[in-house]
C-alpha positions in Angstrom: -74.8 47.5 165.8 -73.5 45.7 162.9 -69.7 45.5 162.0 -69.4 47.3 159.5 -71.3 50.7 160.6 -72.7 52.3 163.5 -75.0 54.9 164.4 -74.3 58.3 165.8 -77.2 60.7 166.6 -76.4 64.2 166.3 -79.1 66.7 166.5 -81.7 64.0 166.2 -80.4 63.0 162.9 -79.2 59.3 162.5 -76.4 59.0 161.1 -74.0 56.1 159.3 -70.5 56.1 159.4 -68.6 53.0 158.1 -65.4 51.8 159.6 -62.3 52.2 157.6 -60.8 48.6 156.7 -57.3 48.4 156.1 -56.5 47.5 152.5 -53.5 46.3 150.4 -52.9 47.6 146.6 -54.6 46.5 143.9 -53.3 44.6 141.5 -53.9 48.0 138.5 -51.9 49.9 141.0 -48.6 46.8 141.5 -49.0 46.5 137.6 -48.5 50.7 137.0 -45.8 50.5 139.8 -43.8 47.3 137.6 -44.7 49.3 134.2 -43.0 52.0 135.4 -39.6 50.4 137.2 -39.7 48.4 133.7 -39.0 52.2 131.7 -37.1 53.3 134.2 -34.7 50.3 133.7 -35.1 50.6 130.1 -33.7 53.7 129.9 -30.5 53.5 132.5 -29.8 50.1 130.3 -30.0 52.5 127.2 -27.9 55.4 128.6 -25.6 53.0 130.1 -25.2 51.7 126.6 -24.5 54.9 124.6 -22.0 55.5 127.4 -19.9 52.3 127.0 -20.1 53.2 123.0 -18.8 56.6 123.5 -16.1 55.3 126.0 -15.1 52.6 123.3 -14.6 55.4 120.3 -13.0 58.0 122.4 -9.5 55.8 122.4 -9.6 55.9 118.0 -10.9 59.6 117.6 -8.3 60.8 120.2 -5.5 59.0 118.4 -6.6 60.0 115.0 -6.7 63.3 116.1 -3.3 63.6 117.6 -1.6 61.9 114.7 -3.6 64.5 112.3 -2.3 67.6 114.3 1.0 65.8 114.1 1.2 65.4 110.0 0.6 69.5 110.0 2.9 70.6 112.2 5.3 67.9 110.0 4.4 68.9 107.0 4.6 73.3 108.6 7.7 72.2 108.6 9.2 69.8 106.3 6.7 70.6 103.2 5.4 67.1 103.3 3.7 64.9 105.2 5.9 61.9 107.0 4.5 57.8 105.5 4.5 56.1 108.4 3.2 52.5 108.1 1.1 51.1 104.8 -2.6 50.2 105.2 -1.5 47.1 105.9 -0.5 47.3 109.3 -2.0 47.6 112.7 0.4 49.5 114.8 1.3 48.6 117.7 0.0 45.0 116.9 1.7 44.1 113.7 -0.1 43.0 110.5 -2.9 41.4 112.2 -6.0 42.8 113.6 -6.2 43.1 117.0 -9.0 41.4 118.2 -10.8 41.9 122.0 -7.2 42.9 123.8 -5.2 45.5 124.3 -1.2 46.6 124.1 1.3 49.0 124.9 1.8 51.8 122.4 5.5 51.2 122.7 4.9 47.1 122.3 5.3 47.5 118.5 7.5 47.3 115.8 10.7 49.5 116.3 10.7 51.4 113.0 7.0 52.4 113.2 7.3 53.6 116.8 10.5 55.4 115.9 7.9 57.3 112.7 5.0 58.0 115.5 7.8 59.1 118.1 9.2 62.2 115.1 5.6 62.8 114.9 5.3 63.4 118.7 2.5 60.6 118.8 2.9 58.7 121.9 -0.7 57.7 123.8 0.3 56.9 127.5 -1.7 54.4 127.7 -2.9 50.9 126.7 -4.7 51.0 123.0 -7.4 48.7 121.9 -7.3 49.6 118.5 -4.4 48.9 115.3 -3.4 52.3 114.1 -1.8 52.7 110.0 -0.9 56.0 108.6 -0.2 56.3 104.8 1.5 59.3 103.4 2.2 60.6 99.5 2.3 63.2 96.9 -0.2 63.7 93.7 -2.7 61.5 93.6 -1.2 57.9 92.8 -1.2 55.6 96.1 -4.2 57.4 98.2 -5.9 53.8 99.8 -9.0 52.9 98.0 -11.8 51.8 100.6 -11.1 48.1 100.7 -7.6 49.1 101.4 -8.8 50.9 103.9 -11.6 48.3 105.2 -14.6 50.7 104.3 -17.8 50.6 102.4 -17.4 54.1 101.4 -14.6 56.1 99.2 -12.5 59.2 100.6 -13.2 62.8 99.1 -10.0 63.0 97.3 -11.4 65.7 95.0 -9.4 68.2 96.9 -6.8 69.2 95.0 -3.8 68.1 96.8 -0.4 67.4 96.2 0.3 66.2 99.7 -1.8 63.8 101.0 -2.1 61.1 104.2 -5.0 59.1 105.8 -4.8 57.5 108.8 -7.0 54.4 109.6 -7.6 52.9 113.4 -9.0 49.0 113.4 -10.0 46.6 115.9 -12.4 43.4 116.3 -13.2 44.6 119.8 -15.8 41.8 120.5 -14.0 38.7 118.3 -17.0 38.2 116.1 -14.9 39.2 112.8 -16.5 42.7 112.1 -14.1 45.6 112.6 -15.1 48.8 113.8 -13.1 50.9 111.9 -12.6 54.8 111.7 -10.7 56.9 108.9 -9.0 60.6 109.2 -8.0 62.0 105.9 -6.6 65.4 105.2 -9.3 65.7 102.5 -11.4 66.1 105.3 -12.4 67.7 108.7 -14.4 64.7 109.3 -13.8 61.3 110.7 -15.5 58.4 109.7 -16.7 55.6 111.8 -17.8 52.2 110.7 -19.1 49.6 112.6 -18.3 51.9 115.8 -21.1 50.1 118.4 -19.4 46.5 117.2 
């Protein structure tokens, strides 16, 4: 008999039966197995991603939001809406942008704390981003986008005669571009630029 086969009779018939060898993968199947692990860590890197972005836009939208709300109920009850800071300034961090750190809501300047605190604004928590609020009547001192830091202009064709935009700033990753993200009463909306800097 040879090593590889053998012979069985069975009912006079001869017949061949090989051995079964023992075998490794092939080098198709390793390369289908790395292919895949590759997409597979493609797409956690991607969705791991998006998450981080989302996590790092969540602090400006919130605040925006809450100061927003905040102006209403002001203005429900004064008849106007309150100025708080000018464009120029990045609340809690002064006039300059803040840049990869963070700080205490209640770290900044006394009178603009004392303007967010009769709003009712006060985050409980560290804040990443420099917050400005701008408040007026008619339509002489609305920002203009480079006041602002934007490419694009507000929607002031909303006849107003109260008006305020708030703007939220920060050079998260100190490479000079800011993301920055503008609430408006001319506008539901929120706009983000530069929001995955």
């Amino acid at each position: 008999m040879s090593g590889l086969a053998h012979t069985l009779l069975r009912d006079g018939v001869v017949l061949r039966k090989r051995e079964s060898r023992e075998r490794g993968f092939t080098l198709i199947e390793l390369m289908v197995v790395v292919a895949i692990i590759a997409v597979l860590s493609a797409l956690a890197v991607y969705g791991v991603r998006r998450y981080v972005v989302a996590a790092a836009t969540s602090e400006p939208m919130e605040i925006i939001n809450s100061i927003r709300a905040a102006e209403e109920s002001y203005k429900d009850e004064t008849f106007g809406y309150l100025q708080v800071s000018t464009m120029s300034s990045y609340f809690p961090f002064g006039t300059t942008v803040p840049t990869n750190k963070k700080m205490s809501w209640d770290g900044g300047s006394a009178t603009e704390l004392a303007l967010y605190n009769q709003l009712g604004v006060h985050p409980s928590t560290v804040v990443q981003f420099g917050y400005a609020c701008s408040a007026g009547k008619g339509s002489t001192g609305i920002p203009t986008a480079a006041q602002l830091g934007i490419h694009t202009t507000l929607n002031t064709t909303v006849s107003a005669t109260d008006w305020y935009v708030v703007r939220a700033a920060s050079d998260r990753d100190g490479n000079g571009v800011l993301a920055t993200f503008v609430g408006s009463n001319f506008t539901d909306q929120i706009y983000g630029e530069n929001d995955t800097e």
